[in-house]
C-alpha positions in Angstrom: 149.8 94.4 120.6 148.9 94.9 124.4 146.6 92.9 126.1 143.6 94.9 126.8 141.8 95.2 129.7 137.9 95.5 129.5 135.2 97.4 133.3 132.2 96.3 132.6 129.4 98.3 134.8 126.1 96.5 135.8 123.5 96.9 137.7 124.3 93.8 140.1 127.9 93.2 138.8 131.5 94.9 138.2 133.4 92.7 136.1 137.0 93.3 134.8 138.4 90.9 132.5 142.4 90.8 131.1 141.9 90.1 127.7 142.5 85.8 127.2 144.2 86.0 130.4 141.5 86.2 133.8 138.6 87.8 134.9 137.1 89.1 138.0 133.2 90.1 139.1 132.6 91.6 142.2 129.0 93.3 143.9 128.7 96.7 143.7 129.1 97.5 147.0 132.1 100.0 147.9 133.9 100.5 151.2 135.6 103.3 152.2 138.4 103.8 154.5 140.1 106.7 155.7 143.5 105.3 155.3 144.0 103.5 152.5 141.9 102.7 148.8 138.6 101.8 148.8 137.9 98.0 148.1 135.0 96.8 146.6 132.8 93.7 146.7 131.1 91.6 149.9 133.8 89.7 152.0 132.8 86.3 150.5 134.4 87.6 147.3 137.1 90.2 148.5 139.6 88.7 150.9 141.2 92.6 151.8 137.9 93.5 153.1 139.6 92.7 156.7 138.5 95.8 158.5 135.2 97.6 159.5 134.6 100.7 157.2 131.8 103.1 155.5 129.9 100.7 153.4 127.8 102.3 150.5 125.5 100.8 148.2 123.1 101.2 145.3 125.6 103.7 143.7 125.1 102.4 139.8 122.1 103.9 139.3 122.6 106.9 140.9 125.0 107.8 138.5 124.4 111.8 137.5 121.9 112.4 140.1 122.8 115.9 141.3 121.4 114.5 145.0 124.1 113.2 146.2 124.1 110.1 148.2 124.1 109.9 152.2 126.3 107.8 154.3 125.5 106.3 157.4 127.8 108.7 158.9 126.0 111.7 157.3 128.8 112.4 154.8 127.3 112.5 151.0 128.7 111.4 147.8 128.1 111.5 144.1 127.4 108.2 142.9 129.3 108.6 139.6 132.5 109.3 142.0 131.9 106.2 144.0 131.3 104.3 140.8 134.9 105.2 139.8 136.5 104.7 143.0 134.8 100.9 142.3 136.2 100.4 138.9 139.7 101.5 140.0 139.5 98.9 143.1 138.5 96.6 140.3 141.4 97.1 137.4 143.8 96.8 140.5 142.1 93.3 142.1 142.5 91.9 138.1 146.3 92.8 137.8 146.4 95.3 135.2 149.4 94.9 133.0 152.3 97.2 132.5 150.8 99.3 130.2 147.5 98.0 129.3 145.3 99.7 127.9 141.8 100.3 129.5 138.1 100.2 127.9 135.0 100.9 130.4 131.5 99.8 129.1 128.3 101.6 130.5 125.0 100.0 129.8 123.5 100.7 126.4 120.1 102.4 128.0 121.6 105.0 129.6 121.2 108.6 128.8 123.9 111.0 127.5 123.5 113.3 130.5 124.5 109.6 132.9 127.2 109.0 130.3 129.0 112.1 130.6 129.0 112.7 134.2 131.1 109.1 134.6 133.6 110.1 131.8 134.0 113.4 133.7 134.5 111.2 136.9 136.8 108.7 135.2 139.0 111.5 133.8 139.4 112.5 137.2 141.3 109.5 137.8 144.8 109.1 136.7 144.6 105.3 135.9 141.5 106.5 133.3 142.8 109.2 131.5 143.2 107.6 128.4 140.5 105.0 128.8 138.0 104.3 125.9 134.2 104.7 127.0 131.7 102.4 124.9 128.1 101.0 125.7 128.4 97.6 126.5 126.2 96.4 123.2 129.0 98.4 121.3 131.6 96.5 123.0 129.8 92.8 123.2 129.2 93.4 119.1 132.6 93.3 118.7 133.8 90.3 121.2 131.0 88.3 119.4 133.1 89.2 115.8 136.2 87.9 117.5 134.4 84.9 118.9 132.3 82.8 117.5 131.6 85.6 114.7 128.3 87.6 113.7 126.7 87.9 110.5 128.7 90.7 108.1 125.4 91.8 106.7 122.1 92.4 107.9 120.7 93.8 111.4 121.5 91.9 114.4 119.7 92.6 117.7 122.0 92.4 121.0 119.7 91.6 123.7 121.9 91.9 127.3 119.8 89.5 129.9 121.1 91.6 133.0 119.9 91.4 137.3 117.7 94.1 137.0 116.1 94.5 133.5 117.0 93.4 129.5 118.0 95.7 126.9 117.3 95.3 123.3 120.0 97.8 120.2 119.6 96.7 116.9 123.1 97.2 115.3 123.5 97.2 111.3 126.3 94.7 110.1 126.7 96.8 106.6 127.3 100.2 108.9 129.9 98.8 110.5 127.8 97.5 113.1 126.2 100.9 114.2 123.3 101.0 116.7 119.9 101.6 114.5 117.7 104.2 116.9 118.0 103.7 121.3 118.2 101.1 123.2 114.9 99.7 124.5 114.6 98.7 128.1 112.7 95.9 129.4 112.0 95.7 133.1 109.8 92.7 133.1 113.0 90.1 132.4 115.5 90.2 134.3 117.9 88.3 136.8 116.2 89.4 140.0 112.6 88.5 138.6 114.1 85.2 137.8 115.0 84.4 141.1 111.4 85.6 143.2 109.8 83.6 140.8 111.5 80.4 141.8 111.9 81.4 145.1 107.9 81.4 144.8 107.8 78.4 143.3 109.7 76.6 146.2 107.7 78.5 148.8 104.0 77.1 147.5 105.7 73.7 147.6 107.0 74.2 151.1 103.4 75.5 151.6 101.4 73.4 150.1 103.0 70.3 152.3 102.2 72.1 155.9 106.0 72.4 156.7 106.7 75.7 156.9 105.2 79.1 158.8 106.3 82.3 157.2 104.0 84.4 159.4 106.8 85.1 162.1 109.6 88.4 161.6 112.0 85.6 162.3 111.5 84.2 158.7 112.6 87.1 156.8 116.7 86.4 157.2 115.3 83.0 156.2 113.5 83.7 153.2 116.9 86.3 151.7 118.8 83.1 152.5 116.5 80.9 150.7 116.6 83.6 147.7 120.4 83.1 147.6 119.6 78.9 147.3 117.3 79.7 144.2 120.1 82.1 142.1 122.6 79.6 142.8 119.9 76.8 141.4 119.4 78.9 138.5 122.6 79.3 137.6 122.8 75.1 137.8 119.4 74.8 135.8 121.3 76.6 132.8 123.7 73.5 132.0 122.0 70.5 134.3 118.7 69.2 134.5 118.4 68.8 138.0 119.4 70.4 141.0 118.6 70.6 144.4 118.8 73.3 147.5 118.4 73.7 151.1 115.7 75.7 152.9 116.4 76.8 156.3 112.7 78.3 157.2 112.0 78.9 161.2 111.7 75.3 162.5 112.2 73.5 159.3 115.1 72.2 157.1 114.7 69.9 154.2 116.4 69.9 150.5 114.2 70.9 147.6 114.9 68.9 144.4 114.1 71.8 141.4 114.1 70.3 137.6 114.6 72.3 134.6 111.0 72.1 133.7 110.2 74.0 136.8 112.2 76.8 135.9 110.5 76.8 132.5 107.1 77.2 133.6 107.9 79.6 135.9 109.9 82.0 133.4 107.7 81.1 130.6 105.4 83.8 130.9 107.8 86.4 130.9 110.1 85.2 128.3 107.3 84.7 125.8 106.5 88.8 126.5 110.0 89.9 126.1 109.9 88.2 122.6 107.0 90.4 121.6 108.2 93.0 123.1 111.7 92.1 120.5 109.2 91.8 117.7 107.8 95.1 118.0 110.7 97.0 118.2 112.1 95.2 114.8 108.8 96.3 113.0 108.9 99.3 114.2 112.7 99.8 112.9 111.1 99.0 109.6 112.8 95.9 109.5 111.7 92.7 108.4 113.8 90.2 109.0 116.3 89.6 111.5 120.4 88.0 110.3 120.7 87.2 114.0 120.1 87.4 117.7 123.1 88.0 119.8 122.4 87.3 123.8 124.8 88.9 126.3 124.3 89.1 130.3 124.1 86.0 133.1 120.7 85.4 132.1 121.5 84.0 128.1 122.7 81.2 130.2 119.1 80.1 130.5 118.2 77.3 127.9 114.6 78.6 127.7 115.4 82.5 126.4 117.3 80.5 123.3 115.1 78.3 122.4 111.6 81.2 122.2 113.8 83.0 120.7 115.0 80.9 117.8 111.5 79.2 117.4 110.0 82.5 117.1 112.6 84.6 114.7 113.8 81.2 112.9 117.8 82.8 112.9 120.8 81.7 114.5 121.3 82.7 118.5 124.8 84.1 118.6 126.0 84.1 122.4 130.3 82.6 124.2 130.7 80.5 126.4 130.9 83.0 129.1 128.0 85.7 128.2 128.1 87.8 131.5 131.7 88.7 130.2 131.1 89.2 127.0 130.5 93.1 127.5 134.1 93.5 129.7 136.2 91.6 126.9 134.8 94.2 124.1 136.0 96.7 125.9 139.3 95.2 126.2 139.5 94.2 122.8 138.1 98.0 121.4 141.1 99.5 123.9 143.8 97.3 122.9 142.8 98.1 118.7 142.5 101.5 119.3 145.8 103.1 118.9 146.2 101.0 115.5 142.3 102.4 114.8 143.6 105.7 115.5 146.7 106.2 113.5 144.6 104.2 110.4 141.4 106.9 110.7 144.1 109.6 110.6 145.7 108.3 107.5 142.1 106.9 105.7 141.0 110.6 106.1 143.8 112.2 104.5 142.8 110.5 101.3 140.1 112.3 100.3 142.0 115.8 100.6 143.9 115.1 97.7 143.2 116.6 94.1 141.8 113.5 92.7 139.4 113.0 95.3 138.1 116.6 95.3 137.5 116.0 91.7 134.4 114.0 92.5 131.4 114.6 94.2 130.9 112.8 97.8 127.6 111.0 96.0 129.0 109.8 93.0 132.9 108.6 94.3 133.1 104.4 95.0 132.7 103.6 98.2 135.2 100.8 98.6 134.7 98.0 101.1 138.3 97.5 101.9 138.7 100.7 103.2 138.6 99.0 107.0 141.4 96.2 106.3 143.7 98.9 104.5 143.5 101.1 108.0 144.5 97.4 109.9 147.3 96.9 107.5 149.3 99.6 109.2 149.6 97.3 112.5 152.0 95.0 112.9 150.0 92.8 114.7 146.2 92.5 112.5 143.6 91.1 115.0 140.5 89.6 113.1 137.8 91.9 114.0 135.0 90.3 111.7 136.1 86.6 111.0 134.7 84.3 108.1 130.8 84.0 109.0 130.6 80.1 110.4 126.7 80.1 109.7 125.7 79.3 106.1 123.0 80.9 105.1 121.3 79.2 102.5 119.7 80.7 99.3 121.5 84.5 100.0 124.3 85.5 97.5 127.4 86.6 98.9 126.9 84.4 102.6 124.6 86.9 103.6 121.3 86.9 105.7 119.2 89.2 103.3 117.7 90.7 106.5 117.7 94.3 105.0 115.1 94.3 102.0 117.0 97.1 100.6 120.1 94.7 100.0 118.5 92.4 97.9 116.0 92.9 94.9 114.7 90.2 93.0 114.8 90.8 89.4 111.3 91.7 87.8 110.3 89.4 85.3 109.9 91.8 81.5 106.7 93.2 81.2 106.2 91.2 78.3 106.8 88.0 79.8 103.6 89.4 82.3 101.7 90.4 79.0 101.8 86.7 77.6 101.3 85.2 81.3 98.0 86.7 81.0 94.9 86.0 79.4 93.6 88.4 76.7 90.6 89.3 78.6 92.9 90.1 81.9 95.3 92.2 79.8 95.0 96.2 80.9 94.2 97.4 77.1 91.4 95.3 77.1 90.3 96.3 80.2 91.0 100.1 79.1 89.0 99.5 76.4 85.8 98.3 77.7 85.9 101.1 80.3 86.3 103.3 77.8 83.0 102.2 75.9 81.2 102.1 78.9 81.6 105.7 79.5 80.9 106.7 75.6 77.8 104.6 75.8 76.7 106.3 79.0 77.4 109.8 77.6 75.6 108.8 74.4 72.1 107.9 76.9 72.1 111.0 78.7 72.2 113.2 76.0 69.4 110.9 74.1 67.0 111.8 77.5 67.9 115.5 77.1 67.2 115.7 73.6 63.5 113.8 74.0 63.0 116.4 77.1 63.7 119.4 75.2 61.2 118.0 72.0 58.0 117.0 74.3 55.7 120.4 74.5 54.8 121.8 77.7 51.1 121.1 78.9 51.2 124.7 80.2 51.5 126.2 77.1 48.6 124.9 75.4 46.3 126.3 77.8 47.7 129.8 77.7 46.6 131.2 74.5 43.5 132.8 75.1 40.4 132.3 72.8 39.4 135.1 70.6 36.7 133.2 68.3 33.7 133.2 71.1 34.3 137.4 71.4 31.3 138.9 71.0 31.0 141.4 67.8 32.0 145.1 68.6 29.2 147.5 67.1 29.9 151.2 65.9 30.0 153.2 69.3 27.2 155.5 67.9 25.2 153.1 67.0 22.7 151.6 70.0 23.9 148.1 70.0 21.6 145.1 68.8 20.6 142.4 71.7 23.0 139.7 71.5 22.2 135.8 71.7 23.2 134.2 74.7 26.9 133.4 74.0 28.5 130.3 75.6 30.1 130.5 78.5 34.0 130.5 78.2 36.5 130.0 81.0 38.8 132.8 81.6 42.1 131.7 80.9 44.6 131.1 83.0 46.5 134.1 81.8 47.5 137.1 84.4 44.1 139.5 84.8 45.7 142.9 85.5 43.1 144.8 87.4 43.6 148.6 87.1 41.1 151.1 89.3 42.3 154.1 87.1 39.9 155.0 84.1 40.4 152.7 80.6 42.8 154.5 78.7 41.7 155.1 75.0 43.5 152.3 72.9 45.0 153.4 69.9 45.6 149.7 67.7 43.9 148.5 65.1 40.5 146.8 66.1 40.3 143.2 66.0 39.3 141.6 63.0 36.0 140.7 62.3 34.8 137.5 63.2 35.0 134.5 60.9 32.0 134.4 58.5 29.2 131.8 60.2 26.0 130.0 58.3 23.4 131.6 60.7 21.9 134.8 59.9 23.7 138.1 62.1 20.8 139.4 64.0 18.4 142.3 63.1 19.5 145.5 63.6 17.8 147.5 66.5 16.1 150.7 65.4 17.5 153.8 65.2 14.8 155.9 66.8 15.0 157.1 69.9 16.9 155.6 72.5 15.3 154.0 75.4 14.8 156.8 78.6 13.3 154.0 81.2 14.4 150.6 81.8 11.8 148.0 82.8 12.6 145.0 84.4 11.5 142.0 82.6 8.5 139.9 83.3 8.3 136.9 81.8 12.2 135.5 80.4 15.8 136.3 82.1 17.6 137.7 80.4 20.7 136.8 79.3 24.0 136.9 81.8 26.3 140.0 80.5 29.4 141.2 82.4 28.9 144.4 83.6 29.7 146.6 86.1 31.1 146.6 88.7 33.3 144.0 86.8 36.5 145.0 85.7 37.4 146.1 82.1 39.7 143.8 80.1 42.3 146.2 78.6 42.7 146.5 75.0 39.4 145.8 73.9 36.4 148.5 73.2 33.8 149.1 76.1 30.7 147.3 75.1 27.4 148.6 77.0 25.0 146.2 79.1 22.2 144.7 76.6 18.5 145.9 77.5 16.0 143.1 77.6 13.5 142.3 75.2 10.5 144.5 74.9 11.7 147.2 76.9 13.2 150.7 76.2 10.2 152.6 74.5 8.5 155.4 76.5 4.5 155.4 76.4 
């Protein structure tokens, strides 16, 4: 198999790395000549940059912008052009083998729109056309499998520490390593922040001693100098404890001794907010648990990122010795696998045409998990994609991390083990039970209150029946009625009184029945002889109170005529 060679595009770097062979990272900064190839890269790391020409900058991220860019000589170009032009300067300053085959990584946050407009400008190219084009957490996934090897189950999450922001993709180990949902950016870690902070740092110290006067225009060349001194003492602080630098400020010189604790507390802050910032995009993938954390990019170098990051997740930090070119020898190793990867899909797919595998449904046939080494076994040369795990993971069957709760299901315990772990008055039919008898014995005191409502009789209705026993005695209408005794006075019941204006209408019932018999005498009869023609008003008693009119007429009994008083009625 053909050693592969792996572009990596960055914000702040272009790396191209011969697969196990040599490596080279260059600035993305592109100059143009009118006569011969573009070269890319500053002259302190391209020795054929020998001649004045149009320098152009700041092209990566104006990759698909339909504006194009403008040159200091007015001319305008599409950054995704001069982004190609770069990486073909690049595969040439590596030495690209006779026949190598080429993989190009593009960071993992960019959109689909970006993506496509450098593969039309790569295929443009004759040195591209049959280059593979991968994200660069696709491509670092599978240079971590070849070395020092990832978990082969679970969800790993590939942060890339790169110069101008870090990216988090989850990938799934059981999908074959497949990115679960985008890529998250995070501006707010990132080389260049890195640097300002310690190039603060230095400054307040500088400061803080009287030595140094930034107030002058002159100090700016002085301070992008001193910005330089503080990368190149980051990168130092990643594998010594000390370092130091020189400052060159306007009328002062002196070496700065910076510690790895500095560095620390200056990039704590930050690192501490990119781990929550890790931590909510796991819970909100709906995952629970982490098998690993695999760090790419220049800044995984940093002892500081590894250790938050392991105290805080408690699961192995997967990063190589070289993590800026991890990305660039993915992409070599995808390229150089992927005419073997090709030939196997085409046969692996031709499988499941055949009678037999009609036969069954897609849901029900065995999915088989040696369905990838059968598609290697047509190479002659197998390369290891996913090696023996080195990390043991204690108390997971099978080596694995148990990261995805849906892999791993603890048995339940039989329900009647639960049953007897219980006490009796804890168990659910006893609990049924007494709920149940609650709610009869409820049921059973509401309908004792209804009952004892409905017996009870209404005080109003022993005060509407009128009294008939005090009625006065109806006498014959022919008859001149007999002077009644004073009859007690009864309340009128609290009955309706219908008062009608119209005459009495004659009643056609039965008359009342007589009065109960009484031990007094009835009264004398009045005499029969002529009726009385005057009426006198009394003079010595009152006589008795008598309704009469104009008081209304009850119906349904007989009219009954005033009563004359006493000694009155005879004519002289």
């Amino acid at each position: 198999m053909a050693d592969g060679v792996g572009l990596s595009v960055g914000a702040t770097n272009l790396t191209a790395v011969v697969v196990n062979r040599a490596a080279v990272t260059r600035t993305p900064v592109v100059t143009l000549y009118p006569h011969r190839p573009p070269e890319v890269g500053v002259p302190s790391e391209n020795p054929n940059l020998n001649e004045r020409g149009l320098i152009i900058t700041d092209f990566v991220d104006r990759v698909g912008d339909p504006v194009g860019i403008v040159a200091s000589d007015g001319s305008t170009h599409r950054g995704e052009v001069l982004l190609a032009d770069a990486l073909r300067a690049m595969l040439y300053a590596v030495g690209r083998p006779d026949g190598a085959p080429v993989g190009v990584t593009h960071p993992a946050h960019w959109r689909p729109a970006v993506v496509d407009a450098l593969r039309n400008a790569l295929s443009a190219l004759p040195e591209f056309r049959d280059a593979t084009l991968v994200s660069d957490a696709t491509a670092a996934t599978t240079a971590l499998q070849d070395d020092p090897g990832v978990p082969t189950r679970g969800v790993i999450a590939v942060c890339d520490f790169g110069g101008t922001g870090t990216s988090i993709t989850l990938v799934d180990a059981d999908s074959g390593y497949q990115p679960i949902g985008p890529t998250v950016r995070h501006a707010d870690l990132s080389g260049d922040l890195i640097d300002q902070a310690l190039l603060t740092h230095v400054i307040n110290d500088l400061s803080a001693a009287g030595s140094v006067d930034l107030s002058s225009t002159s100090a700016i060349g002085s301070l992008t100098r001193l910005r330089g001194q503080c990368r190149g003492a980051k990168e130092r602080l990643s594998t010594a404890a000390v370092t130091s630098l020189v400052a060159e400020l306007p009328g002062h010189r002196s070496d700065v001794r910076l510690t790895r604790t500095e560095l620390d507390d200056a990039i704590r802050q930050p690192v501490t907010d990119f781990v929550g910032v890790l931590q909510e995009t796991v819970e909100h993938n709906g995952i629970r648990e982490l098998a690993a954390v695999a760090t790419i990019g220049g800044g995984a170098r940093i002892p500081i990122i590894t250790t938050t990051l392991s105290e805080h997740f408690r699961v192995p930090i997967i990063t190589n010795a070289q993590p800026e070119l991890t990305a660039a020898i993915g992409g070599g190793l995808r390229a150089a696998r992927g005419t073997v990867d090709e030939g196997a899909t085409a046969m692996a797919t031709a499988a499941p045409a055949t009678a037999a595998a009609a036969a069954v449904p897609d849901e029900m046939a065995p999915q088989s998990s040696t369905f990838r080494a059968l598609a290697w076994s047509d190479a002659d040369d197998v390369p290891e994609v996913a090696p023996t795990d080195p990390y043991d993971y204690e108390g997971v069957e099978g080596g694995g991390t148990g990261a995805r709760p849906q892999l791993q299901f603890a048995e339940p315990e039989p329900y009647e083990q639960e049953q007897a772990a219980l006490p009796w008055y804890r168990r659910p039919q006893v609990l049924l039970a007494a709920g149940v008898v609650a709610v009869v014995a409820a049921l059973a005191v509401a309908v004792m209150f209804l009952l004892r409502d409905d017996s009870t009789p209404s005080p109003a209705s022993t005060t509407t029946a009128p009294t008939t026993t005090t009625a006065p005695p109806v006498a014959p209408p022919a008859e001149t009625p007999a002077p009644q005794t004073e009859a007690p006075m009864v309340e009128a019941p609290p009955t309706r009184t219908v008062y009608e204006t119209q005459p009495p209408v004659e009643q056609t019932q039965a008359p009342p029945p007589p009065p109960p018999p009484t031990s007094e005498a009835p009264p004398p009869a009045p005499p029969t002889t002529q009726p009385p023609t005057t009426t006198q008003p009394p003079t010595t008693t009152q006589p008795p109170w008598s309704p009469t009119a104009p008081y209304p007429t009850i119906p349904g009994l007989p009219w009954v005529p005033a009563p004359q008083p006493p000694g009155g009625g005879g004519t002289g």
